[in-house]
N, C-alpha and C positions, 0 to 999 in steps of 0.2 A: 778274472771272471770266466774264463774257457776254460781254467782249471776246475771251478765249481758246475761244469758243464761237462766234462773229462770223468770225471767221479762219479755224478750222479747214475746210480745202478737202472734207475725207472723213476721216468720225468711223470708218469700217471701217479705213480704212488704219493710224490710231494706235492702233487697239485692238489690229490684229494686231502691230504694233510692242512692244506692252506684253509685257512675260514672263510675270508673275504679277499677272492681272489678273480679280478676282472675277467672276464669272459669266462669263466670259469666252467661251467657245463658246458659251452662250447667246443671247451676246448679239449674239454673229454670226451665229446662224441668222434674225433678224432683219431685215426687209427695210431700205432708208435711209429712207424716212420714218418709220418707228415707231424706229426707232433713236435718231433725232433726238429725235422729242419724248419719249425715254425721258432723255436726255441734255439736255433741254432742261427737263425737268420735276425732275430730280434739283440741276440749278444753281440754279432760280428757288425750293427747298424749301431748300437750303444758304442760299440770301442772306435767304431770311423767317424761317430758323430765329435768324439770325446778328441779325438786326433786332430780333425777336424780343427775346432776350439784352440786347441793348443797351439796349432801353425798358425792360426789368424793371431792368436796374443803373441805369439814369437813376433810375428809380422809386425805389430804394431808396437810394441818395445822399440824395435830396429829403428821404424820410421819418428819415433821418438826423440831418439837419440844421433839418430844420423842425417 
């Protein structure tokens, strides 16, 4: 997911690409570095939520079986 965040050349140009994309003139009024770490801050919350998730079902597999 950081990889598609790594690549992308201009996060404005794909927004405005998008059709129906949430806050989306918001988030255009937006200069490019706030933009970025709005977009950078939204994928590093996505992958700690998702880790997250994982160590709780590791967690409860263990207590499962142990």
């Amino acid at each position: 997911m950081l990889g598609f965040y790594a690549y992308m050349p201009d996060i404005t140009v794909w927004l405005r690409m998008q059709p129906d994309f949430p806050f989306k003139q918001n988030l255009l009024e937006l200069d490019t570095q706030t933009l970025q770490l709005v977009v950078f801050a939204f994928l590093l919350f996505v992958i700690l939520a998702k880790v997250q998730y994982f160590i709780n079902l590791i967690q409860n597999i263990y207590f499962i079986f142990f």
